[in-house]
TILOMAR-846902 format. One line per field, with one value per residue (C-alpha): x, y, z; residue in three letters. Coordinates in steps of 0.02 Angstrom, whole numbers. Layout:
<fibas>
xx: X | ...;
yy: Y | ...;
zz: Z | ...;
type: ALA | ...;
</fibas>
This chain:
<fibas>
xx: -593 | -676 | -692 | -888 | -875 | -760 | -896 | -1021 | -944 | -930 | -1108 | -1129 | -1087 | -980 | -880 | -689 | -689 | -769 | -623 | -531 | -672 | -703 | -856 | -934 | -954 | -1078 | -1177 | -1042 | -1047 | -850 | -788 | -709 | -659 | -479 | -486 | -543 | -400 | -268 | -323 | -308 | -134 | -95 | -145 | -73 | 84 | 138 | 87 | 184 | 336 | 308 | 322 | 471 | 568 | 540 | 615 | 791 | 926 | 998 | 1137 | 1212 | 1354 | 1386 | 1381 | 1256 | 1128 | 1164 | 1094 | 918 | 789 | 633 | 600 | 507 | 600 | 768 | 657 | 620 | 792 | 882 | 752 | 788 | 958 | 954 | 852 | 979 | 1147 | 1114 | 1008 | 991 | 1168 | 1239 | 1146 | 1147 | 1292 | 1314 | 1136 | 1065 | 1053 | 955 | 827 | 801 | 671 | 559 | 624 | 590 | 396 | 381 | 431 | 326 | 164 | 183 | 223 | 82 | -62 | 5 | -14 | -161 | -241 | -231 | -324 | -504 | -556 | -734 | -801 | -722 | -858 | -962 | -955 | -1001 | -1144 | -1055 | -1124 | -1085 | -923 | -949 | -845 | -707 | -562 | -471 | -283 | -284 | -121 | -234 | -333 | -255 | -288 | -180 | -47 | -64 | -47 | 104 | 179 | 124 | 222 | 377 | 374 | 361 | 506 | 625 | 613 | 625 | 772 | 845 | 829 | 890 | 1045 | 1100 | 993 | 975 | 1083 | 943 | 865 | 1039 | 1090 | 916 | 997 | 1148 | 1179 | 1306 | 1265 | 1447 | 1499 | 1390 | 1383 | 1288 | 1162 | 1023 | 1057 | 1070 | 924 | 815 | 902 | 917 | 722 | 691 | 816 | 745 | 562 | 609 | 702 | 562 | 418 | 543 | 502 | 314 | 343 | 454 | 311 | 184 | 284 | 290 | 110 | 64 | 180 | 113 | -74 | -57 | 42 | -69 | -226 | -166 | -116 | -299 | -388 | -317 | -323 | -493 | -534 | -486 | -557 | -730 | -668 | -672 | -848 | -917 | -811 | -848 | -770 | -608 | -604 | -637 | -473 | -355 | -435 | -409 | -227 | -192 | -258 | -162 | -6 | -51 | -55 | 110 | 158 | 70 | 146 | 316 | 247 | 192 | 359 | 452 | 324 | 365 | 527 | 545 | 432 | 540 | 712 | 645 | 598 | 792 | 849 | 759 | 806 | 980 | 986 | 935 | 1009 | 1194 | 1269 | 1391 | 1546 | 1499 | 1467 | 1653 | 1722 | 1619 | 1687 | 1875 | 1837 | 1856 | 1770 | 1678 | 1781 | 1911 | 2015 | 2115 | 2307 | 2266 | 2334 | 2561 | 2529 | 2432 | 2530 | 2695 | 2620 | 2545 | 2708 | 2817 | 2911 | 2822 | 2897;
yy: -841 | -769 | -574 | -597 | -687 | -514 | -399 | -490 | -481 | -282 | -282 | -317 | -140 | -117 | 15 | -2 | 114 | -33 | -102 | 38 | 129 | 76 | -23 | -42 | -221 | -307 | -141 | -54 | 136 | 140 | -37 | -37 | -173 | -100 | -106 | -305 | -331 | -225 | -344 | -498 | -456 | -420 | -591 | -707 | -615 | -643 | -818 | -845 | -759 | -823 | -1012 | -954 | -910 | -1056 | -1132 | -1041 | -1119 | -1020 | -1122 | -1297 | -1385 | -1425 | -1327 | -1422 | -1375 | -1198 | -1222 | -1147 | -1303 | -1262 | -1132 | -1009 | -1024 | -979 | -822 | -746 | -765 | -694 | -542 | -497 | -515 | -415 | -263 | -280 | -297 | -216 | -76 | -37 | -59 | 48 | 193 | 177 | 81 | 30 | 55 | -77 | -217 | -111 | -56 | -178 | -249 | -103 | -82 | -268 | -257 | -113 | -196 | -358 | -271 | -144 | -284 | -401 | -275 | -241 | -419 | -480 | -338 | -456 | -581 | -581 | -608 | -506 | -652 | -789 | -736 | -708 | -873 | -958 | -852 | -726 | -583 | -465 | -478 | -493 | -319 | -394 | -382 | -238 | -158 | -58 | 21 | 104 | 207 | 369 | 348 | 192 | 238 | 406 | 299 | 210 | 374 | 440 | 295 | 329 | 525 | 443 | 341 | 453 | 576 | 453 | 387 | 544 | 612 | 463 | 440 | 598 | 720 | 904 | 867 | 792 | 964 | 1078 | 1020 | 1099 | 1275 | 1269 | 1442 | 1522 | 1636 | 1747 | 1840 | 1956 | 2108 | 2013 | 1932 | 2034 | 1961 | 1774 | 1759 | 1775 | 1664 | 1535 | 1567 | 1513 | 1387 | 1291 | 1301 | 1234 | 1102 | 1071 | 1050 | 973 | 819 | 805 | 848 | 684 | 585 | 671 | 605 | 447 | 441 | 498 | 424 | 222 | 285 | 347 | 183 | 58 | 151 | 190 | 6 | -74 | 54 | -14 | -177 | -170 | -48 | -193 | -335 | -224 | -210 | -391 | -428 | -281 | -274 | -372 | -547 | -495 | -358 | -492 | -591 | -418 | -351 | -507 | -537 | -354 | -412 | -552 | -476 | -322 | -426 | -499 | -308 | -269 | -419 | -332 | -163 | -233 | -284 | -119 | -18 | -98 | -68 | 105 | 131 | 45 | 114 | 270 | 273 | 198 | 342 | 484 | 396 | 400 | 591 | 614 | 467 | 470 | 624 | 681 | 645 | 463 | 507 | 567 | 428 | 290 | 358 | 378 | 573 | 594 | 736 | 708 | 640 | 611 | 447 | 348 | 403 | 568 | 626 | 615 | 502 | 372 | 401 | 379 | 195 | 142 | 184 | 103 | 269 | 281 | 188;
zz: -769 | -896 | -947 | -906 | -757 | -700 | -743 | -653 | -512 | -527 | -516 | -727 | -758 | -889 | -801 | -758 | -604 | -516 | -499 | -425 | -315 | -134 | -102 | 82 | 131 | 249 | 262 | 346 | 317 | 327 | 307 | 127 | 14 | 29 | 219 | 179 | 86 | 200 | 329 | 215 | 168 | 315 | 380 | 232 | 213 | 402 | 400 | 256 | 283 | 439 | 342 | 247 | 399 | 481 | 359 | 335 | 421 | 551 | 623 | 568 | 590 | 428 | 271 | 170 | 321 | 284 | 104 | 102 | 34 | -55 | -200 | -122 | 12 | -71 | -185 | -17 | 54 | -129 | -125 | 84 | 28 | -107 | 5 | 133 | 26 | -121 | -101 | 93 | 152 | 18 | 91 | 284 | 301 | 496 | 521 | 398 | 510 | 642 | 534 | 406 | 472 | 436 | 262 | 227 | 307 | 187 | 28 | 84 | 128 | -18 | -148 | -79 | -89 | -255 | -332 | -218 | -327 | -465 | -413 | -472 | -295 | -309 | -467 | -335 | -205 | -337 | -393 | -211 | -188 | -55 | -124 | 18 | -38 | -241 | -214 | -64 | -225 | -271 | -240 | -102 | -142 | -285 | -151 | -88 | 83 | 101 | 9 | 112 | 250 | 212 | 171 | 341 | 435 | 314 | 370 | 559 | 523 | 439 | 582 | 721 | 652 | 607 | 771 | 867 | 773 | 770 | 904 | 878 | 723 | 635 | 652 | 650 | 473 | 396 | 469 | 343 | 375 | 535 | 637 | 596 | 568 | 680 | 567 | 426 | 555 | 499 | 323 | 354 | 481 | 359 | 200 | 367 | 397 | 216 | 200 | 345 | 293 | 137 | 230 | 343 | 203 | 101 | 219 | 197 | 6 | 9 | 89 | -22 | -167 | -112 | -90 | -269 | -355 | -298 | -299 | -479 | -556 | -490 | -541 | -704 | -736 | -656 | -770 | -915 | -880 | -836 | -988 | -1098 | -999 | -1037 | -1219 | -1236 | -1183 | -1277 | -1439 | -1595 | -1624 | -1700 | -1558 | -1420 | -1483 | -1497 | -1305 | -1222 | -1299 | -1262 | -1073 | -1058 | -1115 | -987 | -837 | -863 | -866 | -706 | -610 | -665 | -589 | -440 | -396 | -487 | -375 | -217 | -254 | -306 | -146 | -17 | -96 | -85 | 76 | 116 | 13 | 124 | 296 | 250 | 214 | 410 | 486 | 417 | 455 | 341 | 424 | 411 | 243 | 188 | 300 | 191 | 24 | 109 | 128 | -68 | -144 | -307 | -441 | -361 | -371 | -248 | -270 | -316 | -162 | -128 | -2 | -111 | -249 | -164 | -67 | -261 | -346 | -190 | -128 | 18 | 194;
type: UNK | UNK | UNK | UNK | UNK | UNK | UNK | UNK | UNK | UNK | UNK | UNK | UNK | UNK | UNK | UNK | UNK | UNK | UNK | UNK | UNK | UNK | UNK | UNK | UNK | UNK | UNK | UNK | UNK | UNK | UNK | UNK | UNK | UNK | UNK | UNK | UNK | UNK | UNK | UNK | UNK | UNK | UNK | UNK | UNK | UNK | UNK | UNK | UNK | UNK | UNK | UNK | UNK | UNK | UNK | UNK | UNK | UNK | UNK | UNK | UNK | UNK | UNK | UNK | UNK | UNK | UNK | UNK | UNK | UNK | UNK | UNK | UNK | UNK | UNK | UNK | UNK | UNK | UNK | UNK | UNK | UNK | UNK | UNK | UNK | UNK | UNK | UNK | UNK | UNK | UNK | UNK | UNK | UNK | UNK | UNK | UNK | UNK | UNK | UNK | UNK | UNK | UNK | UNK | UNK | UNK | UNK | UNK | UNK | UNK | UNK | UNK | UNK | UNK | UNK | UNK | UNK | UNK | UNK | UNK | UNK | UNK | UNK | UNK | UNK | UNK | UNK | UNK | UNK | UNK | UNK | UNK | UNK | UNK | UNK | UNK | UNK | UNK | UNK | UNK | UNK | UNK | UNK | UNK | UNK | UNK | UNK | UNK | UNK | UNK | UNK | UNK | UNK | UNK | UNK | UNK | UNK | UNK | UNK | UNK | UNK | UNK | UNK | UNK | UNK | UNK | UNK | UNK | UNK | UNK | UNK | UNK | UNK | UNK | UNK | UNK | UNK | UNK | UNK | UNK | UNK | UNK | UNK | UNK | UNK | UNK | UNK | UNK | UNK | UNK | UNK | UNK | UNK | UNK | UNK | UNK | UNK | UNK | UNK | UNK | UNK | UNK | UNK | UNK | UNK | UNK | UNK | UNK | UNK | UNK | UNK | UNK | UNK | UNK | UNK | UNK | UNK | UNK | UNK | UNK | UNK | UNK | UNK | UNK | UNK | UNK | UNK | UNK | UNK | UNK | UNK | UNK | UNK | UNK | UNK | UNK | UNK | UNK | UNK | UNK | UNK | UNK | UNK | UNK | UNK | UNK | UNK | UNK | UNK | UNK | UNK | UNK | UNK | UNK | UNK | UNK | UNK | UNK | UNK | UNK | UNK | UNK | UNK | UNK | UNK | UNK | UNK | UNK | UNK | UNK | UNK | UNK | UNK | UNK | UNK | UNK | UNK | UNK | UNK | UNK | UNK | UNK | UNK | UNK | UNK | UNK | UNK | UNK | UNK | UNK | UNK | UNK | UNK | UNK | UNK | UNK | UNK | UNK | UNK | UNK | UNK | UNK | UNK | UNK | UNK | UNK | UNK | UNK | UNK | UNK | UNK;
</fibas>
């Protein structure tokens, strides 16, 4: 696919926003190319994870029909693994297996809208003569409102969970201060008042940051991807050859982003849910009830059972 075959289907404008601005497809006032390609994702990636775990063996009665067959097959089962071992179950612990599914739809859908943004799917259309959708392409996880949307359902999610695994805790622990001794109410109420709306916004400032923080790293990296795919149809012939190497090389980079950005996305998400859902009992239990720094045998006990003095 050639750079000028990419601008075409932008309309012929030599303008990189096109690439990252909503268009309005078949006339439609609000339907967006991003909303075309939410939908698309959403549609391909169930259908093929769909595929995939058809394909995973589930019981046998042997071990060699426990052995996942097929490449893709056994990337999607080392990644799911990898969510769920790796980076989930260090952080909820008991709970990982209850909510995983969520964190692995969020990693899938996140990561898919990343690299269908890609594909030069606007000069495909193009190229057929569908030109009410010569502007279908695009990453929608580089328009605010989606990834404002994602963070919306992760906000949902961290206080559901929060809430149902441990109640009025959920809410109690943003209240870190007591109510004695009675003397010094007058006092605390208010530090308490401002340590719990800090606690409180603290939530939809963790959901904000998720938001930004995958809008502005996709856009960033289609801008200059596209700035230099415009470079190398408008630059002189030594220019053409350094823009469309420095292309080429880029979009190796952003297929590396578009899985670091799912990533960082879905992790942090994990990383939130856990500071509501596992209280902190559970916490201190996980880690043996060790405060930080401390090291197995540092208490007579241990010592005496290492050493062999204890009974």
């Amino acid at each position: 696919m050639t750079p000028s075959l990419l601008l075409a289907a932008a309309g012929g404008a030599p303008d990189p926003m096109t690439h990252v601005l909503p268009h309005n497809l078949f006339g439609s006032d609000w339907f967006t190319n991003h909303h075309f390609m939410s939908l698309a994702v959403l549609i391909i990636g169930i259908t093929v994870l769909a595929v995939v775990a058809a394909k995973m063996p589930l019981r046998s009665d042997s071990a060699e029909g426990y052995v996942t067959k097929g490449r893709v097959t056994q990337l999607f089962e080392v990644l799911c693994v990898f969510l769920r071992e790796e980076m989930t179950r260090p952080l909820l612990g008991d709970l990982t297996d209850k909510y995983i599914k969520y964190i692995w739809s969020t990693f899938f859908f996140v990561l898919f809208g990343n690299l269908f943004g890609l594909f030069p799917i606007s000069a495909f259309f193009h190229l057929i003569g569908m030109e009410s959708l010569s502007h279908a392409g695009g990453a929608m996880t580089g328009n605010i409102n989606f990834t404002g949307g994602l963070a919306l359902i992760s906000l949902v999610m961290i206080v559901l969970i929060g809430v149902k695994e441990n109640g009025f805790g959920f809410i109690r622990h943003m209240w870190p201060v007591p109510f004695k001794p009675l003397p010094l109410l007058p006092i605390m109420l208010p530090v308490g008042l401002l340590v719990f709306l800090l606690e409180f916004l603290g939530l939809f400032i963790k959901s904000f940051a998720l938001c930004v923080r995958l809008f502005a790293n996709m856009v960033a990296g289609h801008l200059v991807l596209a700035s230099l795919i415009v470079m190398a149809t408008t630059a002189p012939l030594v220019g053409k050859g350094a823009s469309m190497l420095g292309a080429t090389a880029f979009s190796f980079l952003e297929l590396f982003v578009a899985f670091l950005q799912a990533y960082i996305f879905t992790f942090l998400t994990v990383i939130f849910i856990s500071l509501g859902a596992v209280s902190h009992d559970e916490h201190d239990e996980h880690h043996g009830g060790l405060d930080e720094g401390a090291m197995p045998g540092d208490s007579i006990d241990e010592l005496l059972t290492v050493t062999g003095g204890g009974h």
